[in-house]
N, C-alpha and C positions, 0 to 999 in steps of 0.2 A: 704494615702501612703506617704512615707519618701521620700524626695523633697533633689538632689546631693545640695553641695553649690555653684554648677556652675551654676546648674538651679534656684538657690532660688535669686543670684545675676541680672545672665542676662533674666530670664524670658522661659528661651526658653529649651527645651529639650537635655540632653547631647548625641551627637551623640556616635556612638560603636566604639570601638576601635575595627581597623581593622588589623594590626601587633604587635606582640610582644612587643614593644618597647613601645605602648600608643600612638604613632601618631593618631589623627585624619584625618583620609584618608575620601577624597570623594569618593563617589560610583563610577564606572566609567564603562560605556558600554563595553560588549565586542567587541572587532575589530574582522575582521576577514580577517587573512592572508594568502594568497594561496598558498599551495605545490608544485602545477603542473603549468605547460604552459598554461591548459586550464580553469585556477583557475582564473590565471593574466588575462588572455583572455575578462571572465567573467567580473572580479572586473572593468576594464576597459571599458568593454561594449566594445568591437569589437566581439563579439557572444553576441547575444541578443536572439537568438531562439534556443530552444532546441533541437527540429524536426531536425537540421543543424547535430545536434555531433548524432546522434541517426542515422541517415540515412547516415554519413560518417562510422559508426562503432565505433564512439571514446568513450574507456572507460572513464566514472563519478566515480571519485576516491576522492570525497569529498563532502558530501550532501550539505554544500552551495551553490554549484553548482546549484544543482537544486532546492533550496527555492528560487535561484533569478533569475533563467528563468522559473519559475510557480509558481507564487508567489500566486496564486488562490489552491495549492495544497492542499490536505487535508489528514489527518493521520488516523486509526484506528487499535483498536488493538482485535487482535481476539481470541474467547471465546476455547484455548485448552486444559484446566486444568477443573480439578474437586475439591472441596475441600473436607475434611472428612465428613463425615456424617452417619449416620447408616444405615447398609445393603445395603452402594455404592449409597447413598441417598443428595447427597452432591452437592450443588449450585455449576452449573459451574462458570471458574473465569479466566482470562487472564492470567496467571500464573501456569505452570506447573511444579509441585516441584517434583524430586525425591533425594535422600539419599542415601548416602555411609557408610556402618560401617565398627567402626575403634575403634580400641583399647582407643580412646582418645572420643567417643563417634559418635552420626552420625552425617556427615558433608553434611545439604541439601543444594541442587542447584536447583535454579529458571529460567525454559525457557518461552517465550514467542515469538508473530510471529504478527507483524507489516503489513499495508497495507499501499499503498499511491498512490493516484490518483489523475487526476485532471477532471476527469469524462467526457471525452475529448478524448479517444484513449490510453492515458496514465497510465500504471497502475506496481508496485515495490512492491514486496514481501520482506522479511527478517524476518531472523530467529536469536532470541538473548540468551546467555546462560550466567547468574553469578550464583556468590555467592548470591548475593543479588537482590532484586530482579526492584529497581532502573536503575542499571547501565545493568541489562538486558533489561530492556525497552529500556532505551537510544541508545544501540547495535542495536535493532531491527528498532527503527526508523531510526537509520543513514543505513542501510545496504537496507530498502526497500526505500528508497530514490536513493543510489546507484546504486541499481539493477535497474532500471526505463526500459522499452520499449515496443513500439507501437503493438499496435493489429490491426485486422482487423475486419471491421464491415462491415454490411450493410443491405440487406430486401431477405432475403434467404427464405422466408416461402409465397410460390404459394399461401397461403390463404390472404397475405397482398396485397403485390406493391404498396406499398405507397411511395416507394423512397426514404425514410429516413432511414442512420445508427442508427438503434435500434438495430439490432440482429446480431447475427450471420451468416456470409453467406453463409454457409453451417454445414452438419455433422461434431463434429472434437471430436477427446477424448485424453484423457492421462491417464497412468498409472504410480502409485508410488508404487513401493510392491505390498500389492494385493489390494489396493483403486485403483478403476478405477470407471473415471468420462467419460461422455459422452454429449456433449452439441449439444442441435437442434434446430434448426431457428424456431420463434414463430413470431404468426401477430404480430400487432400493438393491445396493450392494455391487452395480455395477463400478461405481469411483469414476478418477477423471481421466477418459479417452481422450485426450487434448495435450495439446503440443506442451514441454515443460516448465516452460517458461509462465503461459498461461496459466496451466495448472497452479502455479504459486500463488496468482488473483486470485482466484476462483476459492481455492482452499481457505485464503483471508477473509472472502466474502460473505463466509458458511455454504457453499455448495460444494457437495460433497461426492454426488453423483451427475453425469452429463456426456455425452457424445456429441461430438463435434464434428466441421469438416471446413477446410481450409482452399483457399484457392490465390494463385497469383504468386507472386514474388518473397513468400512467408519465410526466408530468409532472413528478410530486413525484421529482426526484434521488435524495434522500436514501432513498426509502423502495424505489426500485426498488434502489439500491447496497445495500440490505440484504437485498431479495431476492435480487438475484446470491448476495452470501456465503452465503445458507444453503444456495441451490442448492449452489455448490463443498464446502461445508461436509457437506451430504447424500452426495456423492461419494464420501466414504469413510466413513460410516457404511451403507452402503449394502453388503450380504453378497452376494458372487457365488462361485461354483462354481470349484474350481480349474482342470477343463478351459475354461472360458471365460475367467478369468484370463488362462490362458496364450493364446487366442487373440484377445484383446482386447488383447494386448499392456498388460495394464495394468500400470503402475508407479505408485508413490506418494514422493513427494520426488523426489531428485536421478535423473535418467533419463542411463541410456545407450543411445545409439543403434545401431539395428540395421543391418546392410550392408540397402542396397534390394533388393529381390526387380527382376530381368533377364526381363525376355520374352523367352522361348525363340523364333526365328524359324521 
């Protein structure tokens, strides 16, 4: 390979010119500078828990926000697309493309629909639409970082009482159009009876156990993944009795676990 005469001088590799001009510019971290009052909040650390703005009400209108009060969070992006194939034979794909025609030819657009948990109570939907299909991810991940809030969990299934939020603590469903989801309290060691897709939330949300059942058009991804949310979403809009509370083991956000209940011999 053909060696610059800067590199054949000083030995070392010419770095890239980063402006117009040929400067040799250093790389340099991005910063990150806050919009909001509860940006600076953050950046400063007088809010260190997120549980805090989430159970004030206070809108997250910056996903840094939340990489740096759950910095254990985790992303995932989910399977709504199909790709071409023969006879509608085509590997599903995070990316669902449709097309406009136009006199100047078709102009497609690429959607896609993000997850974020921190498998903890926590759990952020978003839906992202470009040209390209990049900056639709990007959209998706900041917007289900955004959307972030608490569910409720705990041991809703007479066949467990183990005391531990694993499940659901009771019947709850949601409907999008005509995808309607239905989620039911399962023991301990059952896992998730629910469609794949689903299961991705649900796993990010910390429920770990749960049966389900599905009705209507559950094809369309997008519209069942919004039924899940408002099911979990109803979970805590949802008024129960504090003797049942406490025997439902229900908790909302971050759970601690209970010692297991021992069969007496």
């Amino acid at each position: 390979m053909r060696e610059n005469k800067s590199q054949q001088k000083t030995g070392k590799p010419q770095t890239r010119r980063n402006d117009r001009r040929g400067s040799n510019m250093p790389v340099q971290e991005v910063v990150w500078h806050p919009k909001t009052k509860i940006g600076l909040e953050v950046q400063k650390k007088e809010v260190t828990d997120v549980y805090e703005l989430l159970d004030k009400g206070t809108p997250i209108l910056e996903p840094e926000i939340t990489d740096m009060l759950i910095p254990d969070g985790e992303t995932d992006l989910l399977l709504i697309g199909q790709s071409k194939g023969k006879f509608g034979g085509g590997q599903k794909r995070v990316f669902r493309q449709t097309q406009k025609k136009t006199r100047e030819g078709n102009k497609p657009r690429f959607a896609t629909m993000a997850v974020f948990g921190n498998k903890d109570g926590i759990v952020g939907i978003g839906y992202g639409k470009s040209r390209e299909t990049v900056p639709a991810r990007e959209k998706a991940y900041r917007k289900a970082k955004i959307n972030i809030f608490k569910i409720h969990r705990g041991c809703g299934s007479w066949q467990c009482g183990c005391g531990n939020p694993h499940t659901v603590p009771f019947k709850v469903s949601g409907k999008e159009g005509s995808a309607e989801i239905e989620l039911i309290p399962a023991p301990k060691g059952t896992g998730l009876i629910v469609e794949k897709e689903c299961a991705k939330v649900l796993e990010l949300a910390g429920i770990t156990d749960v049966w389900s059942k599905t009705r209507g058009q559950t094809k369309t991804k997008i519209n069942l993944v919004k039924a899940l949310e408002k099911a979990l979403k109803m979970l805590s809009k949802t008024k129960v009795r504090h003797e049942l509370s406490e025997k439902l083991r229900i908790t909302q956000g971050r759970a601690e676990k209970q010692p297991e209940k021992v069969a007496e011999e």
